[in-house]
C-alpha positions as CSV (number, residue, x, y, z in Angstrom):
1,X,114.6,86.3,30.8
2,X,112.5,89.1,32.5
3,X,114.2,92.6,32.3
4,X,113.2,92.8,35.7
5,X,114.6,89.8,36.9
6,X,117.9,90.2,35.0
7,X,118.4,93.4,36.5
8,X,118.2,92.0,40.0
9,X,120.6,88.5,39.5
10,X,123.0,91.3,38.3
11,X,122.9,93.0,41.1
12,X,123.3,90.0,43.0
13,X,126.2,88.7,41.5
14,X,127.9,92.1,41.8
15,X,127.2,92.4,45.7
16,X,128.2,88.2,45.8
17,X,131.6,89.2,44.1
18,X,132.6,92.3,46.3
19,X,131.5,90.2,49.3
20,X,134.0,87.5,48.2
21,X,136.7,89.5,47.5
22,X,136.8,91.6,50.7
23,X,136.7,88.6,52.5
24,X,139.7,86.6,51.0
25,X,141.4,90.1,51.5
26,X,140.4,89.7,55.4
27,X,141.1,86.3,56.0
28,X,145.0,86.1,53.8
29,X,145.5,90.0,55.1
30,X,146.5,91.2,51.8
31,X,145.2,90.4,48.0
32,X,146.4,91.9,44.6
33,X,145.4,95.5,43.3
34,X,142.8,94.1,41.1
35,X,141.4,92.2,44.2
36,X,140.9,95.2,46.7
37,X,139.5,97.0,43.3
38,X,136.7,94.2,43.4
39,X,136.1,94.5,47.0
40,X,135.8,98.2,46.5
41,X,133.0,97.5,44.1
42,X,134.1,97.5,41.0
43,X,133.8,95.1,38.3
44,X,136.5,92.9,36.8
45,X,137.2,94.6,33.7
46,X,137.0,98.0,35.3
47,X,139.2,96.3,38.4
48,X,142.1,95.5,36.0
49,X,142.4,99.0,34.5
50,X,142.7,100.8,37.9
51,X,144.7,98.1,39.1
52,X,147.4,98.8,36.0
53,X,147.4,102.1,37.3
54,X,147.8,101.6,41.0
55,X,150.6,99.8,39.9
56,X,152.3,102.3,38.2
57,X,151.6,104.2,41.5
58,X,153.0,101.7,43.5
59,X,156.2,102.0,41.5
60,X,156.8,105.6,42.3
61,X,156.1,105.0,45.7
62,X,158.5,102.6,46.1
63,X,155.8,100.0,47.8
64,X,156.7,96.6,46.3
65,X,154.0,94.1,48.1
66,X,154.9,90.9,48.8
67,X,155.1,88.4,45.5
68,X,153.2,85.3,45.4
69,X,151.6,82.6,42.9
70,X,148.1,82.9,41.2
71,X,146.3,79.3,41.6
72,X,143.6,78.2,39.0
73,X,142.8,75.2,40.3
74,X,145.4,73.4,40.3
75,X,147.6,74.9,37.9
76,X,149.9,77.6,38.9
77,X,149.1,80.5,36.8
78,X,151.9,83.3,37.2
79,X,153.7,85.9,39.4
80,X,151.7,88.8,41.1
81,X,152.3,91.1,43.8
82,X,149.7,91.2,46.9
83,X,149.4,93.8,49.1
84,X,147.7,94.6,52.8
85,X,145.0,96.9,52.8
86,X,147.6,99.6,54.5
87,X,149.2,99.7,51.3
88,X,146.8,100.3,49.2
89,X,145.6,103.0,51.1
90,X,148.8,105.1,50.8
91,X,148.9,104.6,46.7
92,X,144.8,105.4,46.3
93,X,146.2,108.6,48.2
94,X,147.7,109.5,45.3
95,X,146.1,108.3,42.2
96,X,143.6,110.7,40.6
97,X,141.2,109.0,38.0
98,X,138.6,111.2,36.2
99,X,136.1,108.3,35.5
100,X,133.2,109.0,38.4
101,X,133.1,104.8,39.3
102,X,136.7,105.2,39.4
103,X,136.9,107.9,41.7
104,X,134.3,106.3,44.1
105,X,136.6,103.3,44.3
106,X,139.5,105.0,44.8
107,X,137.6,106.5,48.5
108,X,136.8,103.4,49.1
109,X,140.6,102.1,48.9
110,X,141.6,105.0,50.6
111,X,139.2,104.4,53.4
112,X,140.0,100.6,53.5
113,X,143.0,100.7,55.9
């Protein structure tokens, strides 16, 4: 493939994923941490690190979410906590990454309630 090209369906699939992450959050009204880390632009691997330590966040802030059941298809997968927007705003408030893409999330999670 075409450096060019490659470059470009990455980008694509990037904005696609962001795009359909902030709109499950907005039609539900809440999604997990590693969800509103996608919407805020980050990618998945990268989404479930900051979302490990949002939850430790969460934890000492005493916000709990509300539990629900990951679907794959249709198999239930596990347990997992989602949270509104609201919520997530108050626990970006007080994490403090050093990684630069990291930090830009976290103003975008902050600004996202």
């Amino acid at each position: 493939m075409i450096a060019s090209n490659q470059k470009r369906r990455a980008t694509v699939k990037a904005r696609a994923r962001t795009n359909r992450a902030a709109s499950r959050i907005n039609r539900r009204g809440n999604g997990t941490l590693a969800t509103h880390c996608i919407a805020a632009g980050l990618a998945p691997k990268e989404a479930r690190s900051v979302a490990g330590t949002l939850r430790k966040k969460a934890k000492e802030l005493g916000i709990t979410g509300r539990t629900a059941r990951i679907h794959a298809g249709r198999h239930m997968r596990s347990d997992c906590r989602r949270y509104t927007p609201a919520e997530v705003a108050r626990i970006a408030v007080i994490y403090r990454p050093r990684k630069a893409a990291y930090k830009a999330a976290a103003a975008r999670l902050a600004l996202a309630a």
